[in-house]
C-alpha positions, 0 to 999 in steps of 0.5 A, a space after each residue: 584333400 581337405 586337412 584339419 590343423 590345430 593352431 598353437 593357440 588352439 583354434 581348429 582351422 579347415 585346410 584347402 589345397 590351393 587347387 581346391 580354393 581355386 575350384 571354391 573361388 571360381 578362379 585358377 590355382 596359378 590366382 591362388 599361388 600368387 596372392 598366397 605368395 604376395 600375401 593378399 591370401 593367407 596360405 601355407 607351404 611347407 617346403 620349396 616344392 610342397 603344394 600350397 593350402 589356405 584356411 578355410 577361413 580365407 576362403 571365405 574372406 575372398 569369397 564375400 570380398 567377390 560377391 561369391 555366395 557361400 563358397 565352403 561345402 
């Protein structure tokens, strides 16, 4: 489920479920948890047991990082 979030400086940014980054990036959900988890990948867990999210603008990153061809829909 894509989400809509508005940062504290105003910036609107696209979420995208750790399941659906991994569909984007061409990778596993478990490859998204882990760089979320070391950092290399901004994301966002609410909870000890919530799922993750990562910004669209993530997304994007890794995805020209990788040579992927427009990633986001």
């Amino acid at each position: 489920m894509v989400r809509k979030h508005t940062s504290s400086k105003g910036n609107r940014e696209t979420w995208y479920s750790a399941r659906e980054a991994a569909d984007l990036l061409k990778v596993t959900e478990g490859t998204i948890k882990k760089y979320c988890r070391s950092g290399e990948m901004k994301g966002r867990q609410m909870g000890p047991r919530a799922k993750w999210h990562v910004p669209g603008s993530e997304i994007k990153r890794f995805g020209e990082k990788w040579g992927l061809d427009s990633v986001l829909p």
